[in-house]
N, C-alpha and C positions, 0 to 999 in steps of 0.2 A: 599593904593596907588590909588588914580582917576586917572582914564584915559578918555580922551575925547570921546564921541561917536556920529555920525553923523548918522543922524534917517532922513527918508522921510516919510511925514505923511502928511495926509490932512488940509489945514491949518485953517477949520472952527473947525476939531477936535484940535489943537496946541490949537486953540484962547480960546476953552472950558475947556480942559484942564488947560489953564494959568489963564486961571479965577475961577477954582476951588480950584487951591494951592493957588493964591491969599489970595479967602474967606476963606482958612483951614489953613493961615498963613504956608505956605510950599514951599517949590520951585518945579519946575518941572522934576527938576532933581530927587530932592526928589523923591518923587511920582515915577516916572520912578524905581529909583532904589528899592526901595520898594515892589512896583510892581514884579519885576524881584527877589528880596529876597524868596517872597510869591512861585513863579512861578519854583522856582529850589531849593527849600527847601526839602532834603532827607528825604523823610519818607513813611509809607507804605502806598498804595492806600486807603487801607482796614481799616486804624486808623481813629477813628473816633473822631471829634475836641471835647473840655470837653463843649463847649455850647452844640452840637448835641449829646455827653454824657446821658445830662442834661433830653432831652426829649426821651430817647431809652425806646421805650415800649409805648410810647403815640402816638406814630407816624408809623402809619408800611410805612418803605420803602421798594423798591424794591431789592434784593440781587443784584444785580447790578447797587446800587447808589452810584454814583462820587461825593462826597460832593465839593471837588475843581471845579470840571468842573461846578456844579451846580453857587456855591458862584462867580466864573468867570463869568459867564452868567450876572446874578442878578447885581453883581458891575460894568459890561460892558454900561449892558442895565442904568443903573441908570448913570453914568458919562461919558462913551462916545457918 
């Protein structure tokens, strides 16, 4: 079931945004919800995703890395 949701947001960030689901063939709603899928997905802090798997032992991180909080940063800084 959709339900409508009314967002205030700066609108050079909207116009950025509307132009990158554009280029990604997506809506913004899309994106949005996606976003929020990502963002309230049940699982343990401490799980580590199978790409970062992938290099465990090439990479020393810190026992206190947030691979979400990191990947948010990174996806932040690059589309908003």
């Amino acid at each position: 079931m959709n339900t409508k949701l009314t967002l205030t947001v700066d609108k050079a960030i909207i116009d950025r945004a509307k132009s990158y689901a554009k280029n990604t063939g997506r809506s913004l709603s899309q994106l949005i919800e996606n976003y929020l899928i990502t963002l309230t997905q049940e699982s343990s802090q401490n799980e580590l995703s199978p790409k970062l798997k992938k290099i465990v032992g090439a990479v020393k991180l810190p026992k206190d890395f947030d691979e979400k909080k990191e990947l948010r940063a990174v996806l932040e800084s690059k589309h908003l």
